[in-house]
C-alpha positions in Angstrom: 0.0 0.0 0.0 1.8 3.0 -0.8 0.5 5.7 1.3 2.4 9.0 -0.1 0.7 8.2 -3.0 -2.9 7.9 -1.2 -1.9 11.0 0.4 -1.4 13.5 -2.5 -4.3 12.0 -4.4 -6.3 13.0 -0.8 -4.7 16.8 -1.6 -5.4 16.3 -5.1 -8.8 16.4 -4.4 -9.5 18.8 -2.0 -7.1 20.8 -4.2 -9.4 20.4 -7.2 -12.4 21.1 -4.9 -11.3 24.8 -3.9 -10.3 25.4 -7.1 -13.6 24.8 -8.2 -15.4 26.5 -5.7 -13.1 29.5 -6.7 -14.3 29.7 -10.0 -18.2 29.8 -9.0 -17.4 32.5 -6.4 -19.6 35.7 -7.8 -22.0 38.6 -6.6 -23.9 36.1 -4.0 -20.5 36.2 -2.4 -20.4 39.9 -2.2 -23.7 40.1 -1.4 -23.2 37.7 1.8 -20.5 39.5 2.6 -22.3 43.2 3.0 -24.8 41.3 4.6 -22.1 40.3 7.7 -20.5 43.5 7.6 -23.6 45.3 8.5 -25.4 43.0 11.1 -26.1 42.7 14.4 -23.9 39.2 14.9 -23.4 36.2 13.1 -25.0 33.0 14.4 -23.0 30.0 13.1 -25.1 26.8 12.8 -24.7 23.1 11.5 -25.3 19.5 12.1 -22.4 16.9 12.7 -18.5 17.5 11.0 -20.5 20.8 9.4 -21.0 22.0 13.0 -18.0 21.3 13.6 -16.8 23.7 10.7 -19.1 26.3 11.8 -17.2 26.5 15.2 -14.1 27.3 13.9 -15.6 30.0 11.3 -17.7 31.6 14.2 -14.0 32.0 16.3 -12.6 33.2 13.3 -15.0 35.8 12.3 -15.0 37.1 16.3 -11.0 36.9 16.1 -11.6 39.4 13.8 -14.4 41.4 15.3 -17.5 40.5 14.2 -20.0 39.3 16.5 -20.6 35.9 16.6 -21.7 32.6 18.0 -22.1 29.0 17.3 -25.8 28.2 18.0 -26.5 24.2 17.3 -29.8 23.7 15.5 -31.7 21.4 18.4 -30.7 23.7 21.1 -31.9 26.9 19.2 -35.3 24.8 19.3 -35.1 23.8 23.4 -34.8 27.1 24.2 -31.6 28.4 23.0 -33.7 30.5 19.8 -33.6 33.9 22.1 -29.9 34.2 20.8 -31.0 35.1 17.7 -32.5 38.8 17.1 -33.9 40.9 14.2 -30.6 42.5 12.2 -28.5 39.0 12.8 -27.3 36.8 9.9 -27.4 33.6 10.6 -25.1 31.1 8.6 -26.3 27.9 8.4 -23.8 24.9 6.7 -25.3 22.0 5.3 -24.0 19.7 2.5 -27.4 17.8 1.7 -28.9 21.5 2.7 -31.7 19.0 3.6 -30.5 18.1 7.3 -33.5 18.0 9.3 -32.5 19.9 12.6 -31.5 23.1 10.2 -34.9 22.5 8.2 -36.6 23.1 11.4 -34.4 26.1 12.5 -35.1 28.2 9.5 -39.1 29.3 10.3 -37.9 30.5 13.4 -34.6 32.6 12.1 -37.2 34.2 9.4 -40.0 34.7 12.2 -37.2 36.8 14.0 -36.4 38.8 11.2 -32.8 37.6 11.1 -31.4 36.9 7.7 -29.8 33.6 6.1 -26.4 32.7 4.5 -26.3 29.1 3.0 -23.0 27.6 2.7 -24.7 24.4 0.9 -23.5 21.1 -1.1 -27.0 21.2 -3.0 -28.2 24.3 -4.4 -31.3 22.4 -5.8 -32.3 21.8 -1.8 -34.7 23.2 0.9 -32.2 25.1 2.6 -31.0 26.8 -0.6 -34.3 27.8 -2.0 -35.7 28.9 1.7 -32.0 31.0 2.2 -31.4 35.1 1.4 -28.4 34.0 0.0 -26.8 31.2 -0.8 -23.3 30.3 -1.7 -22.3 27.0 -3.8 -20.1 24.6 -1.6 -20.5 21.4 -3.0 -17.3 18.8 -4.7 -17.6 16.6 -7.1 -16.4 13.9 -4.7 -15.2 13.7 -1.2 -11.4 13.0 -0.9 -12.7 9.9 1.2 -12.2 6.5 -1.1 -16.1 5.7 -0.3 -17.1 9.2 -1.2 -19.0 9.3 2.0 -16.4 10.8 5.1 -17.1 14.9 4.9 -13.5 15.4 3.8 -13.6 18.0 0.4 -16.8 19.2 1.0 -15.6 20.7 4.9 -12.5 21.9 3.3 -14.8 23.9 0.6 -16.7 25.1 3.4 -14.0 26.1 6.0 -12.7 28.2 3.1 -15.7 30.2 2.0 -15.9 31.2 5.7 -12.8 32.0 6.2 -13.1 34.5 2.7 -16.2 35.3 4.3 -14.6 36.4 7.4 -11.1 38.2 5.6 -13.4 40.0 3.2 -15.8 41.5 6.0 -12.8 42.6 7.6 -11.2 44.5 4.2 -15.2 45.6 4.5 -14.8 47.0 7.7 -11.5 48.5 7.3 -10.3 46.2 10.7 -7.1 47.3 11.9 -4.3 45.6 13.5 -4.9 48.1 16.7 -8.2 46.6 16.7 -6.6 43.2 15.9 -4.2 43.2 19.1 -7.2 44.2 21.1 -8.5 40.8 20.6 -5.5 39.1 21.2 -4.1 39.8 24.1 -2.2 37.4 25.4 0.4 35.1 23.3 2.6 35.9 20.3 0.1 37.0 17.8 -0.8 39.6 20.4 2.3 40.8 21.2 3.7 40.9 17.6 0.4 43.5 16.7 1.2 45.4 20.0 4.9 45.7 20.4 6.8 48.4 18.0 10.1 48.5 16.9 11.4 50.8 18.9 10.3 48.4 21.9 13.1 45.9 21.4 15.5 47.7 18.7 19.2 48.1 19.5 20.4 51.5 19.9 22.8 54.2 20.3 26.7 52.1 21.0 25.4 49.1 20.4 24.9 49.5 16.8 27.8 47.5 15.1 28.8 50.3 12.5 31.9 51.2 10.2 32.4 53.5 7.5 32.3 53.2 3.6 35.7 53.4 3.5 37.0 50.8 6.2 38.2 47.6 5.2 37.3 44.1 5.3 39.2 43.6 8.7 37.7 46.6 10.6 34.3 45.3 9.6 34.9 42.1 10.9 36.5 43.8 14.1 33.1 45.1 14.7 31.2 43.0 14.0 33.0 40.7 17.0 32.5 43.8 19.0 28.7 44.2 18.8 28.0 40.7 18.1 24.2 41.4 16.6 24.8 39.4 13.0 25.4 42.7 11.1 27.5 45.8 10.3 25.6 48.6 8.7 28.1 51.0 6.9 27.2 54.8 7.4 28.7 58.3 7.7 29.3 60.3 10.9 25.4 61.4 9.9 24.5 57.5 10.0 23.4 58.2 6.4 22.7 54.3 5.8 25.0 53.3 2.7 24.7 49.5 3.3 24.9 46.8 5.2 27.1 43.3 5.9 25.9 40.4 7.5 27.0 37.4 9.1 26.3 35.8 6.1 27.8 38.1 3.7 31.3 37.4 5.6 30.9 33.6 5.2 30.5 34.2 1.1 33.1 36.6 0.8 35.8 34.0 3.1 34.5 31.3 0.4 35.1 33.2 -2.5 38.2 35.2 -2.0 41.8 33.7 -1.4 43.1 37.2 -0.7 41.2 39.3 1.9 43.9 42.1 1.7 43.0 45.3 0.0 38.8 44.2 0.2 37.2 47.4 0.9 33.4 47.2 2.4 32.1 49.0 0.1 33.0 46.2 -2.7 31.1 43.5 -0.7 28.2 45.2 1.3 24.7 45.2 0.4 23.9 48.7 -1.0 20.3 49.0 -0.6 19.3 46.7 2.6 15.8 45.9 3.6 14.7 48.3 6.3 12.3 49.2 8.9 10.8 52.0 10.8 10.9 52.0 14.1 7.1 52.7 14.6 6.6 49.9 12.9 4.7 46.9 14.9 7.4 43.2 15.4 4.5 41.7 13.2 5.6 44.3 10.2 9.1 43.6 10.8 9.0 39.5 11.1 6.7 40.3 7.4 9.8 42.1 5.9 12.2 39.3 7.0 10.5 36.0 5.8 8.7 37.4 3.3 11.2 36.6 0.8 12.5 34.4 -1.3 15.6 34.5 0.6 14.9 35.2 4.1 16.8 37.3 6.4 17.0 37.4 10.4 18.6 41.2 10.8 17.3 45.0 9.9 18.2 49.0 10.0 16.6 50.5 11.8 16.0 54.2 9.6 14.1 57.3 10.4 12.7 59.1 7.5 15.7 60.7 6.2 17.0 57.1 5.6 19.5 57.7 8.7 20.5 54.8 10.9 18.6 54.6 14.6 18.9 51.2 15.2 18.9 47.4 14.5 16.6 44.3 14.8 17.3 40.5 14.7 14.4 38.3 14.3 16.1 36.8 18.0 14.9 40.0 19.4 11.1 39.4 18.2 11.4 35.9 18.8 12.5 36.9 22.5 10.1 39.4 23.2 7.4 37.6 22.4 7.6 34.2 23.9 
């Protein structure tokens, strides 16, 4: 049995299933998502592994502040139904869009004047046609070799809410102020709330030689002011470049004789940079963000003049 090759054919399909679902994305969607913007709250509901979607699309959606809840269909009908109120959108999942417990549900969302998103595997079904809007999640087949485990169709749904949820935000206009407001405890919450500034390397400590020093002196300060770099400035700290720890390794590969190197002929001339109002989250962004990803920045004001330096060690630090 060879199971890597089970495996991709299982991404394979749930590949080919978002893909799809992609392509039959169009003003419903929009619609749906104008709808969320401008409710009250979003009730989450749905039956077995769809329910179990719908929790983690309701915690996404109030990770990124909208209003919401996960309301299951038999508890909204033992009592539960006072949750819902008139200006709410209630998001019901469904891949049959015939599941009993949500067919039940719906009379009593419309009698509250609450309206209803469909995230549905059937678009000919009752939940479909009885829906305000509703949004096409069915697959062709479910990654599962009987076609019968949820396993596409829960991917296909997970994603619409989560593009439900991204675009309400863009919607919105959600900030990342607002963003660390929500998170404040852990990394996420301290990458959105700490600056710069907070954690950058200042003043002496900034490992720095001039455009003119050689490859010696650089080295001498970098073993000085051991922080992976040497940026290369005036007595202004106009930033004119920058070496790194591994700009030294490439150079001691390369070059048989290190007499007579200058810094200038080996430095990076226009670095990546970062401003120190800038939150760790921004700064982590400009170092991995790359297709070859670096762990050190300058710190520059506007004038492009050298305040400080970062290391991804510092971020890493600060926020564990």
């Amino acid at each position: 049995m060879d199971l890597l090759s089970i495996s991709r054919q299982v991404f394979q399909d749930e590949i080919d299933a978002l893909i799809k679902t992609k392509s039959l994305l169009n003003s419903e969607f929009e619609e749906a998502v104008r709808l969320i913007a401008n409710s009250h709250k979003v009730i989450i509901a749905g039956v077995g592994k769809s329910g179990i979607i719908g929790k983690k699309i309701a915690a996404t959606f109030s990770s990124v502040g909208v209003s919401s809840v996960f309301l299951h269909p038999v508890d909204a009908l033992h009592g539960d139904i006072g949750i819902v109120q008139e200006g709410d959108v209630a998001i019901l999942l469904s891949k049959s869009g015939n599941t009993e417990e949500l067919v039940k549900f719906i009379p009593f969302i419309k009698m509250r004047n609450a309206k209803i998103i469909a995230i549905v595997g059937n678009k000919d079904s009752y939940l479909s046609r009885h829906a305000d809007i509703s949004l096409d999640g069915s697959v062709e087949k479910e990654a599962c070799p009987f076609n019968l485990a949820p396993t596409s169709s829960t991917t296909v749904a997970l994603a619409i809410g989560d593009a439900l949820a991204v675009c309400t935000m863009k919607l919105r206009n959600f900030t990342m102020e607002e963003f660390s407001k929500l998170h404040p405890l852990g990394q996420i919450g301290r990458t959105v709330t700490l600056k710069v500034k907070d954690v950058m390397h200042t003043g002496e400590k900034i490992p720095r030689v001039a455009i003119d020093s050689d490859f010696k002196t650089a080295i001498i300060e970098m073993s000085k002011k051991p922080l992976g770099c040497v940026v290369v400035t005036n007595d202004n700290f106009d930033l004119f470049g920058m070496l790194t720890d591994g700009d030294i390794r490439r150079t001691l590969s390369n070059v048989d004789d290190l007499r007579g190197i200058s810094v200038s002929e080996i430095m990076t001339k226009k670095p990546v940079t970062v401003g120190d109002e800038a939150f760790l989250i921004e700064a982590l962004a400009l170092m991995e963000n790359r297709t070859s990803q670096i762990n050190v920045l300058p710190v520059v004001d506007s004038a492009n003049k050298v305040i400080g330096i970062i290391r991804l060690h510092d971020i890493v630090q600060s926020t564990t």
